[in-house]
PyMOL commands that place a pseudoatom at each C-alpha (Angstrom):
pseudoatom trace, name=CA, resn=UNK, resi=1, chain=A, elem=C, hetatm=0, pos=[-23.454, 68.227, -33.508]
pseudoatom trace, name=CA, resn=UNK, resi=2, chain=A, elem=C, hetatm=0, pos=[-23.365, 68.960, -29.907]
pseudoatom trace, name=CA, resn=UNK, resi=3, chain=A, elem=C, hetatm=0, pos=[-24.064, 65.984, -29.013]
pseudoatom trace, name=CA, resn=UNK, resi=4, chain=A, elem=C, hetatm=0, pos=[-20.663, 65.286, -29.946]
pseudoatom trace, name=CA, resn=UNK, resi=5, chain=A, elem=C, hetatm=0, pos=[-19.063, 67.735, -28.983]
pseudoatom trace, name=CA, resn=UNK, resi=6, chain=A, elem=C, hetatm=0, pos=[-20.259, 66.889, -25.600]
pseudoatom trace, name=CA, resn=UNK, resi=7, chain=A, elem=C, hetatm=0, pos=[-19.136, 63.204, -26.110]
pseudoatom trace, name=CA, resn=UNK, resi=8, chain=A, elem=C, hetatm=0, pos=[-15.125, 64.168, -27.163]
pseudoatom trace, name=CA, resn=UNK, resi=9, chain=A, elem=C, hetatm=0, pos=[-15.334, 66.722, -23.869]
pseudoatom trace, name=CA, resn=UNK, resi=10, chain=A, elem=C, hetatm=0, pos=[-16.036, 63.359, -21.887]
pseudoatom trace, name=CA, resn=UNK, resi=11, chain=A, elem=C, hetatm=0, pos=[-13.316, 61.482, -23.994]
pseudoatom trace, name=CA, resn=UNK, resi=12, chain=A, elem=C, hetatm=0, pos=[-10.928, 63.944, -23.361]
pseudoatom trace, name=CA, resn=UNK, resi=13, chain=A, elem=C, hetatm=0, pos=[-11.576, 64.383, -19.400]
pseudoatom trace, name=CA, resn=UNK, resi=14, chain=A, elem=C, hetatm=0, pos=[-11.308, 60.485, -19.300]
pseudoatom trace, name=CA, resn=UNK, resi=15, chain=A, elem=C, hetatm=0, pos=[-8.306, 60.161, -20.803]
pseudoatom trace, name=CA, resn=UNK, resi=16, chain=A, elem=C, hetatm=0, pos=[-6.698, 63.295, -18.786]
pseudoatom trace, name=CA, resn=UNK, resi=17, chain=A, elem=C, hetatm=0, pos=[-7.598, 61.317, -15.685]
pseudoatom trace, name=CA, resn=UNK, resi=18, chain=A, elem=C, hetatm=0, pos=[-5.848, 58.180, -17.147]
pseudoatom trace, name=CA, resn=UNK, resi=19, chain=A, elem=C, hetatm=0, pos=[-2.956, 59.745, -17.509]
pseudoatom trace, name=CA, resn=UNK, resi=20, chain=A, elem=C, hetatm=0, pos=[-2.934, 62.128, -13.958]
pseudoatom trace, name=CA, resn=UNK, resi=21, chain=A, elem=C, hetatm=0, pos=[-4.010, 58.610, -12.645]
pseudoatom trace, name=CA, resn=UNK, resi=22, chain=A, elem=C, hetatm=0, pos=[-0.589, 56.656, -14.630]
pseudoatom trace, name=CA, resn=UNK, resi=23, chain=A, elem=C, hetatm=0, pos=[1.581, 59.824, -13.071]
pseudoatom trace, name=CA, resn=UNK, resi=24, chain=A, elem=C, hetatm=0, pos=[0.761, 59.428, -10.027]
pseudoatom trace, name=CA, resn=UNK, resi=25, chain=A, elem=C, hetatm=0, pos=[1.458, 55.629, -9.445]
pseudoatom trace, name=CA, resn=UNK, resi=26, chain=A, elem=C, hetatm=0, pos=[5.263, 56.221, -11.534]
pseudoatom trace, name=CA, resn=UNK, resi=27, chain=A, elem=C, hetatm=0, pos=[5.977, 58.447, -9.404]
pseudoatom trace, name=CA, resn=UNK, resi=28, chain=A, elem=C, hetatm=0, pos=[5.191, 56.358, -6.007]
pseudoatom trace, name=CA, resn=UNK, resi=29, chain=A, elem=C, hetatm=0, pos=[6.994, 53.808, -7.474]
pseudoatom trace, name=CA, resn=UNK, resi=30, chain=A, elem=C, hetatm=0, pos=[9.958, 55.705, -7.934]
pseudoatom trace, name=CA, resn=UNK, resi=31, chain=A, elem=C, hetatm=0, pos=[9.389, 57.084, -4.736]
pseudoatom trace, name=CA, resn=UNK, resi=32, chain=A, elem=C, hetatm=0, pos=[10.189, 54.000, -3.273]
pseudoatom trace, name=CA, resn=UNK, resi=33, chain=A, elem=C, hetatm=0, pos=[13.675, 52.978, -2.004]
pseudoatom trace, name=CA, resn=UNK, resi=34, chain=A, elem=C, hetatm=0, pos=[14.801, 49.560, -2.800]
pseudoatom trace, name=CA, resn=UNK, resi=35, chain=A, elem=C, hetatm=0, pos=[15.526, 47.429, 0.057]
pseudoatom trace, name=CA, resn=UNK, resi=36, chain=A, elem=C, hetatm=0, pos=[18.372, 44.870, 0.482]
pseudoatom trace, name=CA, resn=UNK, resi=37, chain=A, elem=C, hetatm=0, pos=[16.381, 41.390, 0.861]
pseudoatom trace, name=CA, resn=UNK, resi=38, chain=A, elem=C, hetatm=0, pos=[16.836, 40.293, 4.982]
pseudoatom trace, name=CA, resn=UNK, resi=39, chain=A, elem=C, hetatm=0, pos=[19.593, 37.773, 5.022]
pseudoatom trace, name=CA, resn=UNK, resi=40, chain=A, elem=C, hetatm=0, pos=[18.333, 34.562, 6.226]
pseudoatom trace, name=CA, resn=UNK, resi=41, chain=A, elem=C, hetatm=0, pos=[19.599, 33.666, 9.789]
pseudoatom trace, name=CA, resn=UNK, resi=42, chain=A, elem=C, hetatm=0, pos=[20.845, 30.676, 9.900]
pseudoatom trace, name=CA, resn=UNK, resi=43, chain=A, elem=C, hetatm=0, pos=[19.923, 29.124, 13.400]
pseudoatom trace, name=CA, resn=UNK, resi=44, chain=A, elem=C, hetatm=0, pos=[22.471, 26.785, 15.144]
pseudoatom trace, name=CA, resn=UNK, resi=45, chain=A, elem=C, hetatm=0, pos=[19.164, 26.047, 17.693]
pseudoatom trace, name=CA, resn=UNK, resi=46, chain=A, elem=C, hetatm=0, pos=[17.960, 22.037, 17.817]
pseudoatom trace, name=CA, resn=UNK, resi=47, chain=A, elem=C, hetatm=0, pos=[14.921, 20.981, 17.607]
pseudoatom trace, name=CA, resn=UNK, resi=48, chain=A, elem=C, hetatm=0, pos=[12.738, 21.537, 20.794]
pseudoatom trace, name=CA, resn=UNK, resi=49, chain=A, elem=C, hetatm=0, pos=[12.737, 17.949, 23.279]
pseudoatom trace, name=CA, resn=UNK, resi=50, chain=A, elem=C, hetatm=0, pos=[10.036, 17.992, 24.967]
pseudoatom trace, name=CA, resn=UNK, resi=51, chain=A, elem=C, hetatm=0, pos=[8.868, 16.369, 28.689]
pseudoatom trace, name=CA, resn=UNK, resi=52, chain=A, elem=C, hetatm=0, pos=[5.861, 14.172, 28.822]
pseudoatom trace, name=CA, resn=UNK, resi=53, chain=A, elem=C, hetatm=0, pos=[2.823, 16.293, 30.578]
pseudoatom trace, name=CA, resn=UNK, resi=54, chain=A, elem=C, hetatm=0, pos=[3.011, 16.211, 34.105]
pseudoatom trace, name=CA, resn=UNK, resi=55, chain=A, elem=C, hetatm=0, pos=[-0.498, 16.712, 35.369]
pseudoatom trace, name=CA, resn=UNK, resi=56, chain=A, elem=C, hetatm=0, pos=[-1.320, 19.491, 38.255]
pseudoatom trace, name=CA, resn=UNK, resi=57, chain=A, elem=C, hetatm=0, pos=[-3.402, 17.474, 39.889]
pseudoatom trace, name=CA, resn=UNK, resi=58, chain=A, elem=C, hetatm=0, pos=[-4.083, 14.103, 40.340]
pseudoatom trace, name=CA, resn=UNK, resi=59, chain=A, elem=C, hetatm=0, pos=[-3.114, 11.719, 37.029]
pseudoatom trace, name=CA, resn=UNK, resi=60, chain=A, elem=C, hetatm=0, pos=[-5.337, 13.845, 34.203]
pseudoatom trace, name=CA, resn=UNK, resi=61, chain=A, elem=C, hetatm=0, pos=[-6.067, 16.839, 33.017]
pseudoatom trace, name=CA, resn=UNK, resi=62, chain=A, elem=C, hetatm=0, pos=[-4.114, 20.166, 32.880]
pseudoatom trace, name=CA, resn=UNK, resi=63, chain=A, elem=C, hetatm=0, pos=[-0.376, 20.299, 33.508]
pseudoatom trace, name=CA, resn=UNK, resi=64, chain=A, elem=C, hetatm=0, pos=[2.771, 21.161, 31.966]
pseudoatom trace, name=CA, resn=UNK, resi=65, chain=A, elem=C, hetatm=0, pos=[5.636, 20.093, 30.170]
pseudoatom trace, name=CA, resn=UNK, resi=66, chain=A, elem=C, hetatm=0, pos=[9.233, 21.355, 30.006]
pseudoatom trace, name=CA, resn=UNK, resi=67, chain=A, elem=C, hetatm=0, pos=[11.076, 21.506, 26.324]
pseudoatom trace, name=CA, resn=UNK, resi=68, chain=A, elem=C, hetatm=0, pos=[14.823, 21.685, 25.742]
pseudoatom trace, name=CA, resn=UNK, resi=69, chain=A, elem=C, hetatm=0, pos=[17.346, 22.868, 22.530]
pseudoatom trace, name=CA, resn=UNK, resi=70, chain=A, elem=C, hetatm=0, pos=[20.461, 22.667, 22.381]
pseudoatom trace, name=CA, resn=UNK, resi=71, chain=A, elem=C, hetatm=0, pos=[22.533, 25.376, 20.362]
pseudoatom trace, name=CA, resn=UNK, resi=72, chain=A, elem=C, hetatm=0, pos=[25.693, 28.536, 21.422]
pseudoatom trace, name=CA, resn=UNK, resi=73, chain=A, elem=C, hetatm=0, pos=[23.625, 30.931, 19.989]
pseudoatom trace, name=CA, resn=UNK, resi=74, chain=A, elem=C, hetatm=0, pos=[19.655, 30.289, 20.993]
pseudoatom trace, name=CA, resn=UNK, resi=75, chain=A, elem=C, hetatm=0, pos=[18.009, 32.839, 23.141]
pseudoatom trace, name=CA, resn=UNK, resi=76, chain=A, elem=C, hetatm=0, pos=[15.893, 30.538, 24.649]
pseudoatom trace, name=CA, resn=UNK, resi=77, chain=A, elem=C, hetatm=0, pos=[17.092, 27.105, 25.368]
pseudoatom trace, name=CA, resn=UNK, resi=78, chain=A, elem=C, hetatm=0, pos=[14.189, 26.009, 27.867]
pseudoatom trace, name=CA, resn=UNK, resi=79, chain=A, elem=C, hetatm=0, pos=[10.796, 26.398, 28.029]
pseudoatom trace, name=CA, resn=UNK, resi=80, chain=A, elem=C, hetatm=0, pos=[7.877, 25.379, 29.923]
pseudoatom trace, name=CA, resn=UNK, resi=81, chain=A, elem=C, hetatm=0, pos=[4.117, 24.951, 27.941]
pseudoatom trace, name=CA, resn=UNK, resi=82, chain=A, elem=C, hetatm=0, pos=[0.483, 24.004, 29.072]
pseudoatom trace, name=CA, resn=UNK, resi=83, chain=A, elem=C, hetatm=0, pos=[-0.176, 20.657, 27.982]
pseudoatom trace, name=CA, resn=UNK, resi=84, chain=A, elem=C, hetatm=0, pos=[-3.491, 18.703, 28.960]
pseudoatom trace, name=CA, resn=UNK, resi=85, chain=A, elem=C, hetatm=0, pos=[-3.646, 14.482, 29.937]
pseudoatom trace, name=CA, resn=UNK, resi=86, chain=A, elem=C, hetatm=0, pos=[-7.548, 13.275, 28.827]
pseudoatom trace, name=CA, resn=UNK, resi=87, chain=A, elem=C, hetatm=0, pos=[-8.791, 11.573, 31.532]
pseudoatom trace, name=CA, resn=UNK, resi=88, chain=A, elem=C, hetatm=0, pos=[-10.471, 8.536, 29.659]
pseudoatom trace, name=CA, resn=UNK, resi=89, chain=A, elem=C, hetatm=0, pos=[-7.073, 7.099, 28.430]
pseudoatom trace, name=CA, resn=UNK, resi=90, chain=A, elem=C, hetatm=0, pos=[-5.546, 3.989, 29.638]
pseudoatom trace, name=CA, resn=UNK, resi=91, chain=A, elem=C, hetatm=0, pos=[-2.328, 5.226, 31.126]
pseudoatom trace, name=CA, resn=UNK, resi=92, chain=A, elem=C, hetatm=0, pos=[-0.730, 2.319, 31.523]
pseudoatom trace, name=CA, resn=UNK, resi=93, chain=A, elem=C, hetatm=0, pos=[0.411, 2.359, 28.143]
pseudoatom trace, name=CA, resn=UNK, resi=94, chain=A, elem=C, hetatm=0, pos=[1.479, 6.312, 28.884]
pseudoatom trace, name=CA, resn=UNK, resi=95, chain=A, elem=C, hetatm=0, pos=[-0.782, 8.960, 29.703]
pseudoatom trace, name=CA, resn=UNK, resi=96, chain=A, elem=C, hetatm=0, pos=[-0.172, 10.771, 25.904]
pseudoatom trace, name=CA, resn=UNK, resi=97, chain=A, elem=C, hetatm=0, pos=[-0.723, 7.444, 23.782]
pseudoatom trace, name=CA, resn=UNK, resi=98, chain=A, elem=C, hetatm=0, pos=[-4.481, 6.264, 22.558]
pseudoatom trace, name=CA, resn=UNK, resi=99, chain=A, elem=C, hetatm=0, pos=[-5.497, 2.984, 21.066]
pseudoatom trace, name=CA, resn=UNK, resi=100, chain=A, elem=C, hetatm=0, pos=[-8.142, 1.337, 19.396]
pseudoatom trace, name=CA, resn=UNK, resi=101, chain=A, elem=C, hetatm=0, pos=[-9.133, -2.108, 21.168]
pseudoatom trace, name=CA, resn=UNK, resi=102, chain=A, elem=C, hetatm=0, pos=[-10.565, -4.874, 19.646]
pseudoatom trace, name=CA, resn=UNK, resi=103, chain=A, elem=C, hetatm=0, pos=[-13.351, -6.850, 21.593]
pseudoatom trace, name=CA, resn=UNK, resi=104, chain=A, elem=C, hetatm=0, pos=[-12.514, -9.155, 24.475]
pseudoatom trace, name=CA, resn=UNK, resi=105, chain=A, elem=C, hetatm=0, pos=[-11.209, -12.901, 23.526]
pseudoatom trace, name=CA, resn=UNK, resi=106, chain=A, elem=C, hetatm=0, pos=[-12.732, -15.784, 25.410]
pseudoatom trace, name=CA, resn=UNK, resi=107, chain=A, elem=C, hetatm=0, pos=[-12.001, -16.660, 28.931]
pseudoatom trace, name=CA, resn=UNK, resi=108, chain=A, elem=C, hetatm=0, pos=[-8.809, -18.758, 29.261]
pseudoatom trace, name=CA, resn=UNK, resi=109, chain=A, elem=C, hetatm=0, pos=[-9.901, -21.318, 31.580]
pseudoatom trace, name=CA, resn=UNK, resi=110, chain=A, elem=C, hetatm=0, pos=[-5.884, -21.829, 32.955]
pseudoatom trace, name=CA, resn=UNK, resi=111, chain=A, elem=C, hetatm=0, pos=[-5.637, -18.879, 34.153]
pseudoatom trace, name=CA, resn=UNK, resi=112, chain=A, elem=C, hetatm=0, pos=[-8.964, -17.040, 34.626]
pseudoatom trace, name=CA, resn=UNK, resi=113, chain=A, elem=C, hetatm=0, pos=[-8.089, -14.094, 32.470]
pseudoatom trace, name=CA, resn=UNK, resi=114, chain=A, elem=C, hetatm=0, pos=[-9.137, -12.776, 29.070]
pseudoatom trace, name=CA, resn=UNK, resi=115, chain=A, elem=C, hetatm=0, pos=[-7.376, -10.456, 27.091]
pseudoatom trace, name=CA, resn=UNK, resi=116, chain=A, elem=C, hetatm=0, pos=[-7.697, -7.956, 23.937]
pseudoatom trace, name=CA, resn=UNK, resi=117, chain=A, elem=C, hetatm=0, pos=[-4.953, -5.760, 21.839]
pseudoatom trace, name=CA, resn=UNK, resi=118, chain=A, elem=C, hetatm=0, pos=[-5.093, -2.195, 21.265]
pseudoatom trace, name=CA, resn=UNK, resi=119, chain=A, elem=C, hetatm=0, pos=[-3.047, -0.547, 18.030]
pseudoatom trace, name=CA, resn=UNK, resi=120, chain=A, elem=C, hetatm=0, pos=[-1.996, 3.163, 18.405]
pseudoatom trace, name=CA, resn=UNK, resi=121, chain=A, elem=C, hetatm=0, pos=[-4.423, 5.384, 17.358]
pseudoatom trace, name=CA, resn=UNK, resi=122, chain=A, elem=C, hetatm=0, pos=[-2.972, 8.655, 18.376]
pseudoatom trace, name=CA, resn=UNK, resi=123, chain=A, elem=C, hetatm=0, pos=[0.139, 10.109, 20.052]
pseudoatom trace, name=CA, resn=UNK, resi=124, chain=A, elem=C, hetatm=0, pos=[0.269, 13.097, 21.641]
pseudoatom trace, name=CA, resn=UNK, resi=125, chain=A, elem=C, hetatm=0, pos=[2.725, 15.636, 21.434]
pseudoatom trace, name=CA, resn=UNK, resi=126, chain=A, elem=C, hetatm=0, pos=[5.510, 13.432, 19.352]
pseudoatom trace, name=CA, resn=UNK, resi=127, chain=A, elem=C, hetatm=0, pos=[5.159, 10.748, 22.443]
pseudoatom trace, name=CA, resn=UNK, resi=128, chain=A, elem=C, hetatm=0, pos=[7.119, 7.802, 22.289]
pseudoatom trace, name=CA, resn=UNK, resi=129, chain=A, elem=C, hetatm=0, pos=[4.449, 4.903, 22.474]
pseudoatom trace, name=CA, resn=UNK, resi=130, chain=A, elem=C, hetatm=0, pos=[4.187, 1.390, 21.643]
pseudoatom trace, name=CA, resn=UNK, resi=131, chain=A, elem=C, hetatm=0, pos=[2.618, 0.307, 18.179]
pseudoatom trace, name=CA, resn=UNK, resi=132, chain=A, elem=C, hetatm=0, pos=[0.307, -2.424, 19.586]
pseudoatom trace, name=CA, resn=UNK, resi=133, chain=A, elem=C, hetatm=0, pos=[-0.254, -3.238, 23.448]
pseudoatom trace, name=CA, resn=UNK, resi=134, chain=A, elem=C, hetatm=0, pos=[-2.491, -6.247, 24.781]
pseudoatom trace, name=CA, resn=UNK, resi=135, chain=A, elem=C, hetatm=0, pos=[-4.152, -6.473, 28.613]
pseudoatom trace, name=CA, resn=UNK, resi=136, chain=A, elem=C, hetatm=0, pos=[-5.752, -8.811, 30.351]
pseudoatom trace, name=CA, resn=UNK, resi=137, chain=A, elem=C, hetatm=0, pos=[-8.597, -8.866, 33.513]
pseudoatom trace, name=CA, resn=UNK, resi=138, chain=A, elem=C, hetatm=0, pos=[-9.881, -11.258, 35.210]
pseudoatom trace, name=CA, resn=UNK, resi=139, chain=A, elem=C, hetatm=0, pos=[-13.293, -13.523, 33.514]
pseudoatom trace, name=CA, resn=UNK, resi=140, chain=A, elem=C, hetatm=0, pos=[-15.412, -12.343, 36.122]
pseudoatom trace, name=CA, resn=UNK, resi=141, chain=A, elem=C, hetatm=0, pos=[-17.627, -14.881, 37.372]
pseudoatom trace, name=CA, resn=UNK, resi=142, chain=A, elem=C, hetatm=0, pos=[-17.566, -18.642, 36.070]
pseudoatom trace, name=CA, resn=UNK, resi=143, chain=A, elem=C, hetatm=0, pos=[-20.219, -20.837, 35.345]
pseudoatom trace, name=CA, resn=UNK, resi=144, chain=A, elem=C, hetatm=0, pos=[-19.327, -24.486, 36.535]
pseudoatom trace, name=CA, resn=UNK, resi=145, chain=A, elem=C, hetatm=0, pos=[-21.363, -26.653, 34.151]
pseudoatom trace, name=CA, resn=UNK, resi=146, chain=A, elem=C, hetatm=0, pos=[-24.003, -28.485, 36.246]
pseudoatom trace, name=CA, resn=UNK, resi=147, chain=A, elem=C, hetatm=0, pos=[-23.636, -32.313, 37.225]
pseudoatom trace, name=CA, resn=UNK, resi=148, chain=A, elem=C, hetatm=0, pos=[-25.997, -33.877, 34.706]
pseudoatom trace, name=CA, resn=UNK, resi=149, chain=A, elem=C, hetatm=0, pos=[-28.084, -36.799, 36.199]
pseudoatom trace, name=CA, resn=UNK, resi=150, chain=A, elem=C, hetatm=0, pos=[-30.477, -37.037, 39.157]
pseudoatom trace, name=CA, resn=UNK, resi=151, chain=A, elem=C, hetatm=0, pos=[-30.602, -34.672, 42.325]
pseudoatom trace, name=CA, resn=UNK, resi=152, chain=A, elem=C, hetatm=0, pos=[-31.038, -35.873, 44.926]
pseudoatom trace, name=CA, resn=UNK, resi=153, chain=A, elem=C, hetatm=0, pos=[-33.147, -33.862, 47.735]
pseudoatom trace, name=CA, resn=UNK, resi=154, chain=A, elem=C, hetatm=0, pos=[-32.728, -33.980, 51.451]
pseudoatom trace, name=CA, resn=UNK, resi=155, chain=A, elem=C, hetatm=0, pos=[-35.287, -34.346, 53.845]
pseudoatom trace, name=CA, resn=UNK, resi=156, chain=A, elem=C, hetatm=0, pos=[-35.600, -32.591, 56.717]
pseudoatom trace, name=CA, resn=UNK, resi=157, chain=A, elem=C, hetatm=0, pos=[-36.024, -34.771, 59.877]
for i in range(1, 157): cmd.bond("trace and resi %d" % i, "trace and resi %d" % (i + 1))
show_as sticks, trace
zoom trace
């Protein structure tokens, strides 16, 4: 018998704290001032333009670029941000575009050269680069094939 007596004590303490517990959060609620919901601004600001990366020194590695918006309103209309030129690029297709080459073709005999194509791999920074780009060097050396018959040694007098 005391044994539950003990056990509705419990309930009862239980459930008081429920209900302190309930009171206490309806009341921070109500607590609580509504707020008016932030009107979205609407931004007459273009999109940023920027510069291609202008290198500090030499033609890779850190420099800068400048960026541009137009817009009446924008507080900030020009801007200036680190940018970085990898130094293992082929910049003669533009410091801030990458491609994938294919192997070397055979030597052209007419004109000494051999050539490959490269597609865009990657662009940096929204750079404006060509799709597919081919180069050419030089064969290196060339093997003239050998006269084919006898050789004919000279003597030394």
């Amino acid at each position: 018998m005391q044994q539950q007596q003990q056990q509705r004590r419990m309930f009862a303490a239980a459930l008081l704290a429920l209900v302190f517990i309930l009171a206490a959060v309806s009341t921070t609620e109500a607590g609580k001032k509504e707020k008016p919901e932030k009107k979205a601004k609407k931004s007459d600001c273009g999109e940023w333009q920027w510069s291609v990366c202008v290198p500090t020194n030499g033609d890779c590695g850190l420099g800068t670029r400048e960026g541009t918006r137009t817009g009446a309103e924008c507080k900030q209309t020009t801007k200036t941000q680190k940018c970085k030129i990898p130094c293992n690029w082929k910049k003669q297709f533009g410091a801030e575009c990458k491609y994938q080459f294919q192997a070397w073709g055979e030597c052209d005999l007419n004109t000494a050269l051999k050539t490959r194509t490269g597609n865009l791999k990657r662009a940096l920074h929204n750079a404006d680069c060509q799709k597919t780009v081919t180069i050419s060097k030089p064969c290196g050396k060339l093997t003239k094939p050998k006269p084919q018959g006898k050789f004919h040694l000279l003597k030394a007098a």
